[in-house]
C-alpha positions in Angstrom: 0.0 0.0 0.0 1.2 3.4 -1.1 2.6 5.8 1.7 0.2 8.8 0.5 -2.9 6.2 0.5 -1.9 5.1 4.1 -1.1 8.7 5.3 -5.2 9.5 3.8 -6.2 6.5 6.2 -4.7 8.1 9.0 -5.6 11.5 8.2 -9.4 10.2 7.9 -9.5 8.5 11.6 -9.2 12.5 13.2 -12.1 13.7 10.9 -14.8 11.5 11.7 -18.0 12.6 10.9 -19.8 14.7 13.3 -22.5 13.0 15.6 -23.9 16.2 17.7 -24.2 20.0 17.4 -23.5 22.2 19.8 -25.8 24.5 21.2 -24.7 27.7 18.5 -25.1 25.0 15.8 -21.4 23.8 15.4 -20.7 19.9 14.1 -19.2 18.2 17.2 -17.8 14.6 17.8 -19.0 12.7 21.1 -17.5 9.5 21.8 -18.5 9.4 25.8 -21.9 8.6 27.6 -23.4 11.9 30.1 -23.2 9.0 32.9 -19.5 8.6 32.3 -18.8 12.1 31.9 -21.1 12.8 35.1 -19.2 10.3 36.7 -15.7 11.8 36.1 -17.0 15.1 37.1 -17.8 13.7 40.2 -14.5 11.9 40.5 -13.0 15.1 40.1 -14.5 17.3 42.4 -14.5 14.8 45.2 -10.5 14.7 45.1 -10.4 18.5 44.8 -12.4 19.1 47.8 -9.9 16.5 49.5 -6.9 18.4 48.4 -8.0 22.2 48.3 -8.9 24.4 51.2 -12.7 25.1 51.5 -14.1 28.6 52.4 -15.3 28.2 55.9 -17.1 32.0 55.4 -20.5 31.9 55.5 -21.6 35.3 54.1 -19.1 34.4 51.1 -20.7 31.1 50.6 -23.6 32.4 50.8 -22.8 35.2 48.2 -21.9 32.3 45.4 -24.8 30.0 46.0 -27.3 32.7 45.6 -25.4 33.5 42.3 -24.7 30.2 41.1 -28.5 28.9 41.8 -30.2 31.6 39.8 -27.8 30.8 36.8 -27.9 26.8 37.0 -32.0 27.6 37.5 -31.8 28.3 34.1 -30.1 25.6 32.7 -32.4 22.8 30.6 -32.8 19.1 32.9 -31.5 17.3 29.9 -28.2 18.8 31.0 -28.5 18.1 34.7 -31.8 17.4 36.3 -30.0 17.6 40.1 -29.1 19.8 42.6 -26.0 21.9 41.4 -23.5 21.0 44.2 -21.5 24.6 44.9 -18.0 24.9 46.6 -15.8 28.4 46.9 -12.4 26.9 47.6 -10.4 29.3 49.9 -7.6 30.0 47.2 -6.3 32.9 45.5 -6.3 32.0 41.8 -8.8 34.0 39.5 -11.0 31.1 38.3 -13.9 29.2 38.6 -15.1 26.1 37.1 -18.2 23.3 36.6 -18.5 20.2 35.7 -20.2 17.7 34.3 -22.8 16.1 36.6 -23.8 19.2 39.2 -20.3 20.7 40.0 -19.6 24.3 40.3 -16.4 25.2 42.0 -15.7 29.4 42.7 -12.1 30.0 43.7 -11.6 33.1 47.1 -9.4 34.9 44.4 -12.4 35.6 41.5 -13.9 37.1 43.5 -11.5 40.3 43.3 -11.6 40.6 40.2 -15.2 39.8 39.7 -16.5 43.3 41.4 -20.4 42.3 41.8 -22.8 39.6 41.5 -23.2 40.3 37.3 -19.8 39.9 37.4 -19.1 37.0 39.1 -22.6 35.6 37.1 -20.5 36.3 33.6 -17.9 33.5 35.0 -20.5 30.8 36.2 -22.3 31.6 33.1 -19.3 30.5 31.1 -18.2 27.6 33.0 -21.7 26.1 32.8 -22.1 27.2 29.3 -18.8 24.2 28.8 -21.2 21.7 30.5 -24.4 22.7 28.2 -22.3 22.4 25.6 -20.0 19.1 26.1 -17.2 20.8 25.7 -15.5 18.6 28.3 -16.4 15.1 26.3 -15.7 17.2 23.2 -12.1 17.8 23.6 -11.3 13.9 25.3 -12.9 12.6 22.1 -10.9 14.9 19.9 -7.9 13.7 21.8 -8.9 9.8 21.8 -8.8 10.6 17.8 -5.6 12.3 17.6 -3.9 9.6 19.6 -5.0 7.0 17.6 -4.2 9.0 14.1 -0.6 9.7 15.9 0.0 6.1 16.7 -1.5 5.2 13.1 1.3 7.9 11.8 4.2 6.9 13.5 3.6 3.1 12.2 2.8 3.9 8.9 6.3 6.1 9.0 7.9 3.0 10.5 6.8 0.5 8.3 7.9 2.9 5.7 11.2 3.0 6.7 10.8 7.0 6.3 13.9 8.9 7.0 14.4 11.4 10.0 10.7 9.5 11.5 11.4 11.2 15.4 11.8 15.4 14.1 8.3 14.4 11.8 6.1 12.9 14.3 7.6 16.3 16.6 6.4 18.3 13.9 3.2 16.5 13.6 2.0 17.0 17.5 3.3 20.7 16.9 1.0 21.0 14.2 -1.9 18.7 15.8 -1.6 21.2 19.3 -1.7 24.7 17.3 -3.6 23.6 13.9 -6.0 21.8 16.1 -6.3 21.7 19.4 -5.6 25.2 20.6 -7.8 26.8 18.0 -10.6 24.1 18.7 -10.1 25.6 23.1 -10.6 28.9 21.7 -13.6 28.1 20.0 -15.0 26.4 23.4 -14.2 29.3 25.1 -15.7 31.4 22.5 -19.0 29.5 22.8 -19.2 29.6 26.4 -19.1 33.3 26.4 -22.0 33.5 24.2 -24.2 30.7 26.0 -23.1 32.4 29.5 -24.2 35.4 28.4 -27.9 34.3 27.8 -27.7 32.4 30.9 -26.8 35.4 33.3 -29.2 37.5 30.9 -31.9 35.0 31.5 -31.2 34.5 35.4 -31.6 37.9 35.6 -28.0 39.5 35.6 -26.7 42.4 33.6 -25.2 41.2 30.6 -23.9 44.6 29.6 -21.3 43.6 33.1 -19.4 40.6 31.3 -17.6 43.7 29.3 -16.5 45.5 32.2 -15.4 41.8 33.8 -13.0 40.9 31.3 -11.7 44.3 31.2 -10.9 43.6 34.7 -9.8 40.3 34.1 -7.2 41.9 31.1 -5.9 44.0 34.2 -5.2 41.8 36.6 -3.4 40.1 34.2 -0.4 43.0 34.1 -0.1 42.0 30.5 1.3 38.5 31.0 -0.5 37.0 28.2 1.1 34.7 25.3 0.0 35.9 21.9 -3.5 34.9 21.0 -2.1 31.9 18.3 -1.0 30.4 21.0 -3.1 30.7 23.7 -5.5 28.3 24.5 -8.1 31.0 25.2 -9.2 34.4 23.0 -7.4 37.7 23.6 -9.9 39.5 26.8 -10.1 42.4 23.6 -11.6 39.7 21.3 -13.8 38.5 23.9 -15.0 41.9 24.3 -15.6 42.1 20.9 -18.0 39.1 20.9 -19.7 39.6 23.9 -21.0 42.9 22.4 -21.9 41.6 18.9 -24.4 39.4 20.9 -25.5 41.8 23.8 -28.4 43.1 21.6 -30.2 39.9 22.2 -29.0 39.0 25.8 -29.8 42.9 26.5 -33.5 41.7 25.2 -33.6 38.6 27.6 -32.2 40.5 30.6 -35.5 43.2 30.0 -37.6 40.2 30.0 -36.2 38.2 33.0 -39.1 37.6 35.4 -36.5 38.3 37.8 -33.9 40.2 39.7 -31.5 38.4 41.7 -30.3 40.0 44.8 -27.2 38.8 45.8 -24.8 39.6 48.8 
């Protein structure tokens, strides 16, 4: 069998048709079950709670639950039909995260940087816009398929007997992690903005305050970012941009939202 026909078969195992669509209406690849990805999630936060320092604070606690609960109120039962399980670590990084299965997780230091409760509802917007969207079994299947192309290509170059085999299976993962991978993060990212933003527009949260977040974000960051080709997530300017090429319709929803949050 020719190289170039083998090298075709290879290529073809990484674009496998899609079998789902996101909720914007992008073609996605799902190779895991929601009760193995629920399970994981709940693998996950159990070790983090046994490793990481909880917030023993009650007004603070209190403060993310009451934010957290109004967005996850808005999120469909096909997604998680459950009580959202909410934990602020006691931690200074600027993050947050949720997972699949119920899991939201609020780190002491976002809460800095996140000056209000619109604020800190832009971030647990996002973060369970990746859930809605599978973003987490996206990107293992994605990387089930690239292992198994990889492996496929470095046999096919053995086999081969093709020289200087090491420096072009290097140059393949180099290619795979910024051809692929990083730009298919930034696209996650990308659509958990937009989702977040109808969520905290829906739950009742300014939407026109995710702006004024990531500029905060951009400054706590004293400029220590890499350049956006090679950064896993979009430059905080090109979220910006986004956010308010959709804040028309989010503006709409947050008008309409039978309610008003009031949290402290």
């Amino acid at each position: 069998m020719k190289l170039r026909f083998k090298v075709t078969l290879a290529a073809l195992a990484l674009t496998i048709g899609a079998c789902a669509t996101s909720p914007t209406g992008r073609n996605q690849v799902l190779l895991f079950s929601e009760s193995q990805l629920a399970e994981m999630g709940d693998q996950a936060f159990t070790g983090m709670k046994e490793e990481l320092k909880i917030s023993n604070k009650a007004v603070q606690n209190s403060y993310v639950e009451c934010v957290a609960n109004a967005i996850t109120a808005q999120v469909p039962n096909t997604v998680f039909s459950g009580q959202w399980e909410v934990v602020v670590f006691d931690d200074e990084q600027v993050n947050a995260f949720a997972l699949p299965g119920g899991k939201i997780g609020v780190y002491t230091g976002l809460l800095a940087v996140a000056e209000n409760q619109h604020q800190l509802a832009a971030v647990i917007g996002h973060e369970v816009g990746h859930v809605i969207a599978e973003h987490g079994n996206e990107r293992m299947s994605q990387s089930t398929l690239i292992n198994v192309g990889s492996q496929a290509m470095g046999q096919i170059l053995a086999a081969n007997e093709v020289p200087q085999s090491g420096p072009i299976m290097a140059a393949i993962g180099l290619g795979v992690q910024v051809g692929v991978q990083l730009p298919f993060s930034r696209t996650h990212e990308s659509e958990a903005d937009i989702i977040g933003l109808q969520l905290m527009a829906q739950s009742g949260f300014d939407p026109r305050q995710s702006v004024n977040l990531w500029e905060n974000m951009d400054a706590a960051s004293n400029g220590e970012r890499p350049i956006e080709l090679l950064s896993t997530h979009p430059a905080p300017q090109t979220r910006i941009e986004d956010l308010e090429a959709n804040m028309s319709s989010a503006y709409a929803s947050y008008q309409s939202a039978p309610y008003r949050p009031n949290c402290r």
